[in-house]
C-alpha positions as CSV (number, residue, x, y, z in Angstrom):
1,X,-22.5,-23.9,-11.0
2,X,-19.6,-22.7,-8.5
3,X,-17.8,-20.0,-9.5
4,X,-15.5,-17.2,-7.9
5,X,-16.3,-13.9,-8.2
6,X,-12.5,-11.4,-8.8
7,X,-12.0,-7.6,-8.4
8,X,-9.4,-5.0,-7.9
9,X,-10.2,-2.4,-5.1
10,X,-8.3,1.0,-5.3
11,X,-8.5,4.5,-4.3
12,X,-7.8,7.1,-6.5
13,X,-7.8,11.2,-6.6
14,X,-8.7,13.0,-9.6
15,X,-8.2,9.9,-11.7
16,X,-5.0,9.0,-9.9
17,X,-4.5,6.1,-8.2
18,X,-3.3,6.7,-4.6
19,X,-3.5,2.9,-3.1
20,X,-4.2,-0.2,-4.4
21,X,-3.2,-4.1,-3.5
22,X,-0.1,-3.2,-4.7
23,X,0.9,0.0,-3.2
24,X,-0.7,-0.9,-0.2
25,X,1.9,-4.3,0.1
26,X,4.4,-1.5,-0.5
27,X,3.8,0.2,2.7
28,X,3.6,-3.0,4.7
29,X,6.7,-4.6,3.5
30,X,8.6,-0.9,4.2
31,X,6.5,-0.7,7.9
32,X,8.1,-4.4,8.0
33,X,11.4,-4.1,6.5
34,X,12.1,-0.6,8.6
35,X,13.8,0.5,4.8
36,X,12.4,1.1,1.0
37,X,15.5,-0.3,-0.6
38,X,14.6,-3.3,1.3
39,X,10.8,-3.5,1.1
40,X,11.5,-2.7,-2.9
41,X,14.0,-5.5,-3.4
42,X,11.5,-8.0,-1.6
43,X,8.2,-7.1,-3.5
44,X,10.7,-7.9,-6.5
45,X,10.4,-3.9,-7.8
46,X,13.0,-1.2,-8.2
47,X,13.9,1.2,-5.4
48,X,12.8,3.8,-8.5
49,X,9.9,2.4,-8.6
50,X,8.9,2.1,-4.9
51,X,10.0,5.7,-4.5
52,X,8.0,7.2,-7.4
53,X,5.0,5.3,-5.6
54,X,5.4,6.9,-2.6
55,X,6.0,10.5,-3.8
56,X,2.9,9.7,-6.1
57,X,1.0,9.2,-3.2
58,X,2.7,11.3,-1.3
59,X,1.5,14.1,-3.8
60,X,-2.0,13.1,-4.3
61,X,-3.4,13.1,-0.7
62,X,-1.0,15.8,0.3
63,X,0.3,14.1,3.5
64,X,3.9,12.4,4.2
65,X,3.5,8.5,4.4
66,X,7.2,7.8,4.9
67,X,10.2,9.2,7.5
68,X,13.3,8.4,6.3
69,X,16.5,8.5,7.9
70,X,20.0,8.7,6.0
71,X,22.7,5.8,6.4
72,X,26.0,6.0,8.3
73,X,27.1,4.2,11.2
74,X,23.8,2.3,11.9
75,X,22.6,2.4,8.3
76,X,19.2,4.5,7.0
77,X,16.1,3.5,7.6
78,X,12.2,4.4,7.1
79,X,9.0,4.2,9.4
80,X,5.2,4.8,8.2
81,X,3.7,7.9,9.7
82,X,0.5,8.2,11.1
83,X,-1.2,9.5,7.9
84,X,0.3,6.1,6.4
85,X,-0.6,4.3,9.1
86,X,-4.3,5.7,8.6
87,X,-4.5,5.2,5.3
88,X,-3.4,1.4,5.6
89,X,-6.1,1.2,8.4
90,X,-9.1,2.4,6.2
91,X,-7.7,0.8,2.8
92,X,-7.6,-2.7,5.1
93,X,-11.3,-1.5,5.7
94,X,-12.0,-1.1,2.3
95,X,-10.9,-4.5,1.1
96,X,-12.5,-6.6,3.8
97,X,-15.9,-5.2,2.7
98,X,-15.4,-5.9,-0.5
99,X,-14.9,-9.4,0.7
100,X,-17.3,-10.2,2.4
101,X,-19.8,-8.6,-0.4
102,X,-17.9,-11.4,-2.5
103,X,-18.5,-14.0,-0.1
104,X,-22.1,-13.4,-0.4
105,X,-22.6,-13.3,-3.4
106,X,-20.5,-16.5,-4.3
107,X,-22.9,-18.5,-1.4
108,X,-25.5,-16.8,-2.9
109,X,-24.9,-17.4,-6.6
């Protein structure tokens, strides 16, 4: 019988969740988008929302993970810092373990 193995990877503090699938496509689409209103409105959620991610994680590994510039002239903006960046880099880590555990396992099975 084939079948195919599912799983949700996240990393969490004190019961908190500080990254996941979802939160991690956050900071991709902003590193991407160079803004949060923008990265929001293309991951289909609130700029609320993306903001009260990003302070949540923020809060719960104690680093910045976004620079943001205000609008005028040339418009705002944001850009990962390198705790984001470092934290994308060992979340990516993370997940492609997981995956290839999977991969095994669903040969295997």
């Amino acid at each position: 019988m084939r079948y195919q193995i599912k799983y949700k990877v996240w990393l969490e503090k004190d019961g908190e969740i500080i990254i996941g699938l979802g939160r991690e496509k956050l900071l991709k689409e902003i590193q991407k988008q160079g803004s949060i209103s923008k990265a929001a409105k293309e991951l289909g959620i609130s700029y609320k929302k993306a903001w009260s991610y990003l302070k949540a994680m923020e809060e719960r590994i104690g680093a910045k993970l976004v620079e943001t510039r205000r609008g005028g002239a040339k418009g705002g903006g944001a850009v990962l810092t390198e705790e984001a960046q470092k934290l994308l880099k060992e979340f990516e880590k993370l997940v492609k373990r997981f995956e290839g555990v999977k991969k095994r396992a669903e040969n295997n099975g």
